[in-house]
Structure formats: C-alpha cells, structure tokens
matplotlib code that plots the C-alpha trace (Angstrom):
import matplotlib.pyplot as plt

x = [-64.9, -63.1, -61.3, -64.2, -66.6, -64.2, -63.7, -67.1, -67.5, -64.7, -66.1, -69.6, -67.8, -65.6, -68.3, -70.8, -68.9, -68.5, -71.5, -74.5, -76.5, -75.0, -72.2, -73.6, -77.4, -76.0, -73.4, -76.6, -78.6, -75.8, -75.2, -79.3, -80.1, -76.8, -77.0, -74.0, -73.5, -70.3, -70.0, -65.8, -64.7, -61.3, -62.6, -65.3, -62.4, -60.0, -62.6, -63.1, -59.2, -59.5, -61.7, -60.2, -56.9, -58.9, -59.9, -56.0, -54.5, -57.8, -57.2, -53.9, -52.6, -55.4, -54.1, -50.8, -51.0, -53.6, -51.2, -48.4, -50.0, -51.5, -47.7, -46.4, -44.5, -46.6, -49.5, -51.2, -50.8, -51.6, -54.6, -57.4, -55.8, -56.6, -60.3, -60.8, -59.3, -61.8, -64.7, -64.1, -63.8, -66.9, -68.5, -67.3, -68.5, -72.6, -71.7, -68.9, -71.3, -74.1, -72.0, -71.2, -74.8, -76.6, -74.3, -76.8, -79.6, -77.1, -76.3, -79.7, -80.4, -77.6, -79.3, -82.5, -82.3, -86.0, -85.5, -81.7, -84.2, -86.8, -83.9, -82.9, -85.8, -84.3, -80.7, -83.2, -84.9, -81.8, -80.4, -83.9, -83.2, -80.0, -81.2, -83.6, -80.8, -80.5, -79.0, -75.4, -72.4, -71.4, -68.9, -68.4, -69.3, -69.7, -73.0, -73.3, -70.2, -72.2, -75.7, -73.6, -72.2, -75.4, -76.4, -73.3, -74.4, -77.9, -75.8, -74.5, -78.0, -78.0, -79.3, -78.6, -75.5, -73.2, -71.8, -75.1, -76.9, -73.4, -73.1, -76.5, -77.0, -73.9, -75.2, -78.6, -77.3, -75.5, -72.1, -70.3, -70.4, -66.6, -66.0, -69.1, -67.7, -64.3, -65.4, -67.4, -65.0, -62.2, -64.7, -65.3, -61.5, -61.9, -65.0, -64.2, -60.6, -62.1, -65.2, -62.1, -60.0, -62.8, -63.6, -60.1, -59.8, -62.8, -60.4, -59.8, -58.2, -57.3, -60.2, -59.6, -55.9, -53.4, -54.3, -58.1, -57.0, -54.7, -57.4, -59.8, -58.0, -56.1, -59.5, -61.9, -58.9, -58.6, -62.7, -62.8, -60.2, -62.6, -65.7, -64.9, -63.3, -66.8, -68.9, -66.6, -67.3, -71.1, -71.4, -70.0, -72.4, -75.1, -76.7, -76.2, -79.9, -80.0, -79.0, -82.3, -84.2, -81.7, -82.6, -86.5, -86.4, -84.4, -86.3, -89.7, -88.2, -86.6, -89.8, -91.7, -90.0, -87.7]
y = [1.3, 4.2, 7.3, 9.5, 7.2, 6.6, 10.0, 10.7, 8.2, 9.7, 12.8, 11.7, 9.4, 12.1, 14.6, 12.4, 10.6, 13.8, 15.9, 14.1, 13.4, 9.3, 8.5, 4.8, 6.0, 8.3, 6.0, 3.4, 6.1, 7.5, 3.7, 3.6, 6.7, 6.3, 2.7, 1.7, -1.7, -1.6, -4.7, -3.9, -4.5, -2.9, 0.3, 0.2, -0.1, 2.4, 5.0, 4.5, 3.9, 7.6, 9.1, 7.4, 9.2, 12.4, 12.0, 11.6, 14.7, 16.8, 15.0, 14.4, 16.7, 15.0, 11.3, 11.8, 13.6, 10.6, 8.0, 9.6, 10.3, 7.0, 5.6, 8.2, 7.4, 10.5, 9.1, 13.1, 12.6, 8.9, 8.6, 11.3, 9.8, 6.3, 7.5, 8.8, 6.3, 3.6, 5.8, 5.4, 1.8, 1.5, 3.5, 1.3, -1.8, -1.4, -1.0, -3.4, -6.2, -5.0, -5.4, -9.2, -10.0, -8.7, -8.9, -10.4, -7.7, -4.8, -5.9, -6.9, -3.0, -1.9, -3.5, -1.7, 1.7, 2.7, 1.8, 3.5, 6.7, 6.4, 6.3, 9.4, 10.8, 8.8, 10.8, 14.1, 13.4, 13.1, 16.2, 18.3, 16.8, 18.1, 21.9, 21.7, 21.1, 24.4, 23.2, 23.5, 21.4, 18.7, 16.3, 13.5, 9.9, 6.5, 6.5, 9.2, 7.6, 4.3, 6.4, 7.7, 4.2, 2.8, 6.2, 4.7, 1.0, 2.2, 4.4, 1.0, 0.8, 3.3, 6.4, 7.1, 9.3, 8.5, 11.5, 13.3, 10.4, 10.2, 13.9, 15.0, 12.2, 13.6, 17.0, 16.1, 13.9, 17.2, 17.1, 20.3, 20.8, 21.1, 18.1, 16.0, 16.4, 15.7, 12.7, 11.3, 11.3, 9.8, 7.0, 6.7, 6.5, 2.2, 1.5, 3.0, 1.7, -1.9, -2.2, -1.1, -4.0, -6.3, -5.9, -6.0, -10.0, -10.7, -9.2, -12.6, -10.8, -7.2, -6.4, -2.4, -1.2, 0.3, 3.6, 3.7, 2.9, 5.6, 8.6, 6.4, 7.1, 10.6, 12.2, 11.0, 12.1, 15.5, 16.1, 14.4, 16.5, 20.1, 18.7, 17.7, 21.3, 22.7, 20.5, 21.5, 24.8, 24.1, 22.5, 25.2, 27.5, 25.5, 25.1, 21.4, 20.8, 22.7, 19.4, 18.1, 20.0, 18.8, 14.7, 15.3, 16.8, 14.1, 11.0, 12.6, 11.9, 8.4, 7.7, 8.9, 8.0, 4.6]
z = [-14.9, -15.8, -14.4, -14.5, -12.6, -10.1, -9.3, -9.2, -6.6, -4.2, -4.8, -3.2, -0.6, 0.6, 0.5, 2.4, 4.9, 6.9, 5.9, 8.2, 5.0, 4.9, 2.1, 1.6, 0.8, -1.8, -3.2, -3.2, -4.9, -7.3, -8.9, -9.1, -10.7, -13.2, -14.1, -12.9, -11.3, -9.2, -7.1, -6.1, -2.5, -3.0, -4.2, -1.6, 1.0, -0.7, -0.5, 3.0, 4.1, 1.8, 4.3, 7.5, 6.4, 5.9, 10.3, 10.5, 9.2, 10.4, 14.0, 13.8, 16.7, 19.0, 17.8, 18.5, 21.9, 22.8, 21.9, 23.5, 26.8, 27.1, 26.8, 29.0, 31.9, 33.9, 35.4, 35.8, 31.9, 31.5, 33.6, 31.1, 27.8, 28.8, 30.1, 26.7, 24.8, 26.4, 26.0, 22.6, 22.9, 24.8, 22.0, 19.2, 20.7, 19.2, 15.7, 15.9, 17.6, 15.4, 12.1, 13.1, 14.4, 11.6, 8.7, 6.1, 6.9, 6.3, 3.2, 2.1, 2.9, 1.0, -2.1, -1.9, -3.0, -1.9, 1.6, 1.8, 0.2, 3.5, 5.8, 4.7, 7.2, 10.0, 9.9, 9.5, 12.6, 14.4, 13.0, 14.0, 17.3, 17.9, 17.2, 21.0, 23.3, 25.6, 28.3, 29.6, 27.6, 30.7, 30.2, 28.6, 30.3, 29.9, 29.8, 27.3, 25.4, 25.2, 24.3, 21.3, 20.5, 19.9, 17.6, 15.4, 15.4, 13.8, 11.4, 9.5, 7.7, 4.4, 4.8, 8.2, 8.7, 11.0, 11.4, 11.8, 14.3, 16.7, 16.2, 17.1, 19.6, 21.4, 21.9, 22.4, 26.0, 26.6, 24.9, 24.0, 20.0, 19.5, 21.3, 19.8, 16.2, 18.1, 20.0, 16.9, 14.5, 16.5, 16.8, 13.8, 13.0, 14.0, 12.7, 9.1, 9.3, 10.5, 8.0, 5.1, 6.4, 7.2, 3.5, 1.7, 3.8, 1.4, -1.4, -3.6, -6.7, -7.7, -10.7, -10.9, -12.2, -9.4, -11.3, -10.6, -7.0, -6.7, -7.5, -5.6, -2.3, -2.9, -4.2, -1.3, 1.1, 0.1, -0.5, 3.0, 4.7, 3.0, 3.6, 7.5, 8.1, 6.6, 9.1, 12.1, 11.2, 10.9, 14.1, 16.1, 14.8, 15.1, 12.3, 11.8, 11.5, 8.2, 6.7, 8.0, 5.3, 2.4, 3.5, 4.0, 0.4, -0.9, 1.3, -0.4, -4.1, -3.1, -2.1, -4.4, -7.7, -7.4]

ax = plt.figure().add_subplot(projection="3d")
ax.plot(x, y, z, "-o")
ax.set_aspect("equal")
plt.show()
C-alpha cells in the first residue's frame, strides 16, 4: 500500500461521503475494478474520522452554539438546543440499532460488489423523490426526525447514500433544504464518529505507517470540507436529484458488467 493509493482512496471517500452518490459503494467498486484488496480497519476509520472532521469545521459555528446553549444557565436559550439536540438522538437510534442487529449482513454486503452496484438505484430513487415535494418547508419534529432516522439506518448497506436518502427523505416529509442538509449532517456527525471508533476497538496492530495515516486523514478532510460546501450549494438550488441520473447510469454498468 502506498502513498498514491491512499490518496486516491481519500480522494473518493471525501468526495462521496457528502455527494449523495454513497462513498462505501464506490470505495467497494474502486478496490473491484483496480484489483486492489485492502482489508485495513485503521485506514477505514481514519478516512472517516477525516470526513467527521470535515462536518466540524463546515458546522462548526452550529456545534458550538448547540453545545453552549444546551449548558447555558438561560433556560429561553437552553430549552430549543436541547429539543434539537434529542431530535438528533432520536434520529441516530435506527442506524445505530440497525448496525448492532444486523452486523454480519452488512458486512456480507460490503463484500459483494454487484449488489453494492444495484443499490446504486435505491439512493437514485430517493434522490428523484426529493425533486416532487411542492409544498411549504414546516418544521422539524419528532416524527419527521425519526422518519429521517430510519432513511440513515437503510443508508449502512453499500450503495445507498446517506447523505442523499436522509437528505432527500427530509425534504420529501416537508423539511426546509438549508436545514435538511443541516440537520443531516449534524446527524451524521455520531454515527460516522461511532462506526470510526467502533472500528479502531477492533484495531489489534497498526499495519499501515503513521505516514500513510497522516495523508489518509488530512486529504479526505479537506476534499470533504469542498465537496460538502458544493452539495450545500446544490441543495439550495435544487437540483439535488441531478445526481439521480449519475447512479442510474452507473447501477446499469454494475449490473451489467461485474
């Protein structure tokens, strides 16, 4: 494993983690298609922790105003950063009781490349969804918080997007855009961060240099931090179901030639 391979890994898990077009189906696809068989938890969970700190600095205003009211002495200031801050928790609960329950399917899935290909068209058909909703922007709720939570819980399989199934499914139960790419990534700050630390416990010794490890994170950072200020800029202009075309073209070749 060498610098070049690494890199081009960040470069697709920074890219696809926030584009709605599924970083695990391509990194699947991308050690298919160029041979290479990389079985290494740590980098796995470098690139991630990479793209979790790429949420931070993009978010970080957000964060720090929601941890700082929720500690606040001012209950006026308290009381809507705690709402929010459980709405997230409700939304996290699918995926994370999803990940546990069906641990050995996932990664059965996440060794066939073919079926990471067909799911391709599940992540379009959210995507085409989202592109129908004409009604209103309401608030958001627990029910639609929990609606959204179990768009992200299907997103573990490869080939469906998280970003593009929590991001869609958000504004399809009525969610403004700015605050459905808002909403969905601050949930996905736990999951990412927990799946990254879930995998480094299964870490028993360090088989890529410090090096590797280094561009590993600081690359998928930085390509996360462009490619999640491109889709925020997508999603307000709604035209995230342009990406639907891209995965129906790309589901049709998984299909048809692995």
């Amino acid at each position: 494993m060498d610098y070049l391979i690494i890199s081009i890994l960040a470069l697709i898990q920074g890219t696809t983690e926030f584009l709605p077009v599924s970083s695990s189906g391509h990194l699947v696809l991308a050690q298919r298609w160029l041979h290479w068989d990389i079985d290494n938890v740590l980098l796995d969970a470098v690139l991630h922790l990479g793209t979790a700190a790429a949420i931070c600095v993009i978010y970080r205003k957000e964060i720090r105003t929601l941890v700082g009211d929720a500690l606040s002495k001012d209950g006026a200031r308290r009381k809507p950063s705690l709402r929010y801050i459980g709405l997230i928790i409700l939304a996290a609960i699918p995926a994370g009781l999803a990940g546990i329950v069906f641990k050995g399917f996932f990664e059965k899935m996440f060794l066939n490349a073919r079926a990471a290909g067909a799911l391709f068209f599940v992540t379009a058909a959210f995507l085409f969804a989202s592109g129908l909703r004409k009604k209103p922007p309401v608030a958001l709720s627990r029910p639609k918080a929990l609606v959204i939570g179990l768009a992200q819980a299907l997103a573990i399989l490869p080939g469906v997007s998280r970003s593009g199934t929590t991001i869609s499914t958000a504004l399809l139960v009525g969610v403004d855009r700015k605050e459905a790419g808002r909403f969905s990534f601050l949930l996905g700050l736990p999951i990412i961060v927990g799946a990254a630390l879930l995998e480094l416990k299964d870490v028993s010794g360090a088989s890529i240099s410090p090096g590797l490890l280094v561009v590993a994170f600081g690359l998928s950072t930085v390509v996360g931090i462009i490619a999640l200020k491109l889709l925020l800029r997508i999603i307000e202009q709604g035209r995230l179901h342009y990406f639907g075309y891209y995965l129906v073209a790309l589901g049709l070749a998984c299909v048809l030639f692995l």
